[in-house]
C-alpha positions as YAML, in Angstrom:
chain: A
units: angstrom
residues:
- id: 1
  name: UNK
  ca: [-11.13, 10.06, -4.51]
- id: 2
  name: UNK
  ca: [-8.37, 8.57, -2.41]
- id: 3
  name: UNK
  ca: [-6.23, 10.09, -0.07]
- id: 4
  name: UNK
  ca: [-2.60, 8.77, 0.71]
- id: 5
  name: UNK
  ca: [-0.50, 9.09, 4.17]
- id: 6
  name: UNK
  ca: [2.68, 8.50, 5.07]
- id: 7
  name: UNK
  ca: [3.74, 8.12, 8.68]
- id: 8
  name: UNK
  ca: [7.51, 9.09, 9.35]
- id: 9
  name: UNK
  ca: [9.73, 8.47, 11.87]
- id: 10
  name: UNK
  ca: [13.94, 7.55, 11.82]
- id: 11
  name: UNK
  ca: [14.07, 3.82, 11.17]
- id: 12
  name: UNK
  ca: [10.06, 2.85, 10.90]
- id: 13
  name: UNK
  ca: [10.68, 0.02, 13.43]
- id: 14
  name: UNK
  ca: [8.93, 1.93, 16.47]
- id: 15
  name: UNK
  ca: [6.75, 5.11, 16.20]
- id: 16
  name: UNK
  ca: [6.13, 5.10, 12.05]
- id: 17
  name: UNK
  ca: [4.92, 1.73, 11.97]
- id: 18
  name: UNK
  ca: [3.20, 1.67, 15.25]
- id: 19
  name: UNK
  ca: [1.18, 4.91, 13.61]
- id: 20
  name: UNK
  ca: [0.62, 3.13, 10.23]
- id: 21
  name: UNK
  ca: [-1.02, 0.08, 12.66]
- id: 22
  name: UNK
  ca: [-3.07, 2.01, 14.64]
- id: 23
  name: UNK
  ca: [-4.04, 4.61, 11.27]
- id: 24
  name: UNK
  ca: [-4.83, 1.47, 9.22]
- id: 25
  name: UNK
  ca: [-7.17, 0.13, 11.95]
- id: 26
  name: UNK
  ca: [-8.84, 3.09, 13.34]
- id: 27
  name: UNK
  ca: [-9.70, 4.01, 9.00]
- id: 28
  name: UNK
  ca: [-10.94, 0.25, 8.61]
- id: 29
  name: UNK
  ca: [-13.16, 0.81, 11.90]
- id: 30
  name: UNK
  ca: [-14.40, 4.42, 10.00]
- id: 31
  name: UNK
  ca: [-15.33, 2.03, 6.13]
- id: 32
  name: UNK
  ca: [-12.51, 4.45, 4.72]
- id: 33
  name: UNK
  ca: [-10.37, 1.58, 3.77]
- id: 34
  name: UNK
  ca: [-11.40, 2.02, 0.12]
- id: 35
  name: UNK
  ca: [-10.85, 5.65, 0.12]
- id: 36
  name: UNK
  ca: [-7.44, 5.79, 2.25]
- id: 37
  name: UNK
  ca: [-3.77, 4.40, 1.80]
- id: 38
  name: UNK
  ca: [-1.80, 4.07, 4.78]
- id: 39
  name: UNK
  ca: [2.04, 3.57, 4.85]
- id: 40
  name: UNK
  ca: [5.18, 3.96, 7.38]
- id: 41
  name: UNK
  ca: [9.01, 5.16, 6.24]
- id: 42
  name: UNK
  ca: [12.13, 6.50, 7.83]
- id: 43
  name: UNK
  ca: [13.92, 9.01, 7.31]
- id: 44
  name: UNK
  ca: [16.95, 6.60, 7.63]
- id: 45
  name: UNK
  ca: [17.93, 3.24, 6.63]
- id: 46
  name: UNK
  ca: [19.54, 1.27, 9.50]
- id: 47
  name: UNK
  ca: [16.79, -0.96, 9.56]
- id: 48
  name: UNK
  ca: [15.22, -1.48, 6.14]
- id: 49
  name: UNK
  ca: [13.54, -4.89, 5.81]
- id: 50
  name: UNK
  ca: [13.29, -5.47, 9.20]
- id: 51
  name: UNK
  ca: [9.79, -6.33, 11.51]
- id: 52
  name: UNK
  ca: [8.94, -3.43, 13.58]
- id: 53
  name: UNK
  ca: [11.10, -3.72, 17.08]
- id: 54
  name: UNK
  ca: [9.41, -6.65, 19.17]
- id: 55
  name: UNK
  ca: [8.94, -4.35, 22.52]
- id: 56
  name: UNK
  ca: [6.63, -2.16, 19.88]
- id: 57
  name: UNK
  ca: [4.94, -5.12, 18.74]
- id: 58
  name: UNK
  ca: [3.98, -6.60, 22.25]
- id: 59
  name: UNK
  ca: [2.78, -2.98, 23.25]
- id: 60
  name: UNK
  ca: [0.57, -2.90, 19.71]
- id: 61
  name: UNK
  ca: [-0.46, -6.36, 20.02]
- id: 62
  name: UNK
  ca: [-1.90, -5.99, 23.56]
- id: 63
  name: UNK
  ca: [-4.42, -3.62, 22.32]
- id: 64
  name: UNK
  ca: [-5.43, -5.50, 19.46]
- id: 65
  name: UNK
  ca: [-3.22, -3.84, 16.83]
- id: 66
  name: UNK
  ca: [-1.08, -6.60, 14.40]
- id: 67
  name: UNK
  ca: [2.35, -5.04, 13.28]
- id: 68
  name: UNK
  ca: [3.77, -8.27, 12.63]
- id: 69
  name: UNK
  ca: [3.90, -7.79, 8.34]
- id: 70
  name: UNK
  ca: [4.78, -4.60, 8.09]
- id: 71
  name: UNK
  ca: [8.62, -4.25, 7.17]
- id: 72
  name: UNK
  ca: [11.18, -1.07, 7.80]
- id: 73
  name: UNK
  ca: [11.80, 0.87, 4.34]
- id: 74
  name: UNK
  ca: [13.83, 4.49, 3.82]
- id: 75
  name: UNK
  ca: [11.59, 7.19, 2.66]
- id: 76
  name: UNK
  ca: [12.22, 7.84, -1.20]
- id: 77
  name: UNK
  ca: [12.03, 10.15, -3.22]
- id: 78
  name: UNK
  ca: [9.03, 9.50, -5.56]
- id: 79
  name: UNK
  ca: [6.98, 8.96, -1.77]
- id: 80
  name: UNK
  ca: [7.45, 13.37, -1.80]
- id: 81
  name: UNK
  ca: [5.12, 13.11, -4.39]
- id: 82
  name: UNK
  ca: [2.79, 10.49, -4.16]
- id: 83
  name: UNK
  ca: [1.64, 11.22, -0.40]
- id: 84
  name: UNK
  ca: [-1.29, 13.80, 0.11]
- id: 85
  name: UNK
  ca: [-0.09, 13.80, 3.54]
- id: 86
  name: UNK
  ca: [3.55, 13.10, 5.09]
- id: 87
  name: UNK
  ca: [3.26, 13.01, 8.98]
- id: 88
  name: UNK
  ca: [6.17, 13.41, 10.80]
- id: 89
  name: UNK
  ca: [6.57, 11.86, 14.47]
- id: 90
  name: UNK
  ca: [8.57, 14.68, 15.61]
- id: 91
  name: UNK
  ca: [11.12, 17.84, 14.77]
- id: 92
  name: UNK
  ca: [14.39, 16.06, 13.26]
- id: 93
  name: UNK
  ca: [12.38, 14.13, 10.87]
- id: 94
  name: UNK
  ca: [10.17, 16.69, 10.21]
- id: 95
  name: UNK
  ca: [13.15, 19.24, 9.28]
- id: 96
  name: UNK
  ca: [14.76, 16.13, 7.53]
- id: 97
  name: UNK
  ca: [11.45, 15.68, 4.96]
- id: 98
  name: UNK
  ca: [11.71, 19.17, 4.46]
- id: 99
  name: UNK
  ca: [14.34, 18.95, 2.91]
- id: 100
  name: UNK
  ca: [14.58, 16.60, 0.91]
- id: 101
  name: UNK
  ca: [11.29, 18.01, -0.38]
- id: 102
  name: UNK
  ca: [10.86, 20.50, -3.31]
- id: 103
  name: UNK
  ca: [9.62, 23.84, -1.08]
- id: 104
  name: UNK
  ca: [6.21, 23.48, -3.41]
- id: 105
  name: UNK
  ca: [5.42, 19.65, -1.45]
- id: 106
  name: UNK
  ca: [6.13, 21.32, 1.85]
- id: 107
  name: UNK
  ca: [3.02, 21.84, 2.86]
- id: 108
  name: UNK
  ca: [1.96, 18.12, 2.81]
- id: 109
  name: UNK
  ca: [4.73, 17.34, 5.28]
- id: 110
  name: UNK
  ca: [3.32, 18.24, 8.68]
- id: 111
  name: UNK
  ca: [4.01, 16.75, 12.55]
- id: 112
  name: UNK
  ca: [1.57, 14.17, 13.23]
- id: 113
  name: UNK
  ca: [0.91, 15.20, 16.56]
- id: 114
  name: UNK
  ca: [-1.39, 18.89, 15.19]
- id: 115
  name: UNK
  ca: [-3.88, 16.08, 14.95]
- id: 116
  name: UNK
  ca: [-4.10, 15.13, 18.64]
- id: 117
  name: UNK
  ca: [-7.10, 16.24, 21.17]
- id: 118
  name: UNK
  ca: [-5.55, 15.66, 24.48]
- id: 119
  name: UNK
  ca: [-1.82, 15.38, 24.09]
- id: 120
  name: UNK
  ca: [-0.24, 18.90, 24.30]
- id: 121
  name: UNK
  ca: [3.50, 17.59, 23.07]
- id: 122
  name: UNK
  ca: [4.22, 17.96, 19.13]
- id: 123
  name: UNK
  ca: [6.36, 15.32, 19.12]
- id: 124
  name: UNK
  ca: [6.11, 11.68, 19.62]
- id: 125
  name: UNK
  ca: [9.01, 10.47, 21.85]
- id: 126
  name: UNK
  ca: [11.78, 7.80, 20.51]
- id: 127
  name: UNK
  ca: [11.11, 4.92, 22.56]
- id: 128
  name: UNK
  ca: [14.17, 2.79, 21.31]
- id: 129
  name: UNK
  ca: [16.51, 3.32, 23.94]
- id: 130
  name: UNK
  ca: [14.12, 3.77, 26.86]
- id: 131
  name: UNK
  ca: [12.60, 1.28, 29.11]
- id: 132
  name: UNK
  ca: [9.13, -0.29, 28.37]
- id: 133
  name: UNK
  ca: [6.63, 1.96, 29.63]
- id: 134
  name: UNK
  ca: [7.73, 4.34, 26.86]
- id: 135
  name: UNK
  ca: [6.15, 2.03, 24.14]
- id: 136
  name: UNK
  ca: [2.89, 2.40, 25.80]
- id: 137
  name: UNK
  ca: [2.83, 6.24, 26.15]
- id: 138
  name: UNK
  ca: [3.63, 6.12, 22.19]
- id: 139
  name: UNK
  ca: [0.64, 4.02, 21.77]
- id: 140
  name: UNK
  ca: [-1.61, 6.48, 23.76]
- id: 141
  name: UNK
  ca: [-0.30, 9.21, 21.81]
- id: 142
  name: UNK
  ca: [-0.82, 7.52, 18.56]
- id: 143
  name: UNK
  ca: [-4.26, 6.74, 19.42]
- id: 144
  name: UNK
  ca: [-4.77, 10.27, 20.33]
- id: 145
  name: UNK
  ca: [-3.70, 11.76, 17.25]
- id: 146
  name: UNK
  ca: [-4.63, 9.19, 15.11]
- id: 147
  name: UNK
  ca: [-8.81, 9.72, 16.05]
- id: 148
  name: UNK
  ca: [-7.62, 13.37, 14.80]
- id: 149
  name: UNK
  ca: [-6.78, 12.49, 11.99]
- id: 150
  name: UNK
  ca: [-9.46, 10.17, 10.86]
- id: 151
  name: UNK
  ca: [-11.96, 12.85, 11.65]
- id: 152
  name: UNK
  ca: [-9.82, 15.58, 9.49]
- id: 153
  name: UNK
  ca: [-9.91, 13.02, 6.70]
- id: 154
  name: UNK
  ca: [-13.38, 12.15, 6.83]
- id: 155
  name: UNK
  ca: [-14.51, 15.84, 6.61]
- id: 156
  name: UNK
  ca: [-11.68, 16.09, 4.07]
- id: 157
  name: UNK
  ca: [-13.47, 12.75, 1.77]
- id: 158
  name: UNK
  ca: [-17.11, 14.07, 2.55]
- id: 159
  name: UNK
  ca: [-17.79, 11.03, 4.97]
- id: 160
  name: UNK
  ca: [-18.10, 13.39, 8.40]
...
């Protein structure tokens, strides 16, 4: 069995992809790699084909996460129905999935944060216009809701 996720934020060059990173890594550390896709969209495309925004790179890179190949794309269509899961970084984009989605896919478009053990907030903040320490409090929010989600899946894929 394999399991697909989608991480989703506006323009997949700062919280989607740093998700998809730190997803990817933390399901490699867990041998799920053969049992679980990983992928980043936005909900927009201002930036598609781009490299995830440098400041989010630097923040990833300095704890051992490599964004460097992954490349900004628009959420499509078809991705409505090819995810198992479609995690939202926050609200807007969450409303935004919704609807573009048929109401029968809306219940595999969630908030990424439910998964999260020590962060109360449901949303993860938009770092773009903020100063530097923002990338870094995405990053420990990712982590924290990422190790959520790794356990749901591996309880989900009988490897708990």
């Amino acid at each position: 069995m394999s399991f697909r996720v989608l991480m989703v934020c506006m323009g997949n060059i700062c919280r989607s992809p740093t998700a998809e990173g730190v997803v990817r890594q933390f399901i490699k550390n867990n041998r799920l790699g053969d049992l679980v896709e990983v992928d980043s969209a936005g909900t927009h495309g201002y930036h598609v084909g781009e490299a995830p925004d440098s400041r989010t790179q630097r923040a990833a890179a300095a704890r051992g996460y490599n964004l460097s190949q992954l490349r900004a794309r628009k959420v499509a269509r078809q991705d409505l129905e090819y995810f198992d899961l479609i995690l939202a970084m926050d609200r807007s984009n969450l409303d935004n999935l919704r609807r573009m989605a048929p109401p029968e896919l809306h219940d595999r478009i969630r908030l990424f944060m439910e998964y999260a053990r020590n962060f109360d907030d449901d949303e993860v903040p938009d770092p773009y216009y903020g100063l530097g320490h923002g990338f870094d409090l995405v990053l420990d929010m990712v982590e924290d809701a990422a190790l959520g989600l790794v356990e749901d899946l591996k309880k989900k894929l009988g490897r708990a």
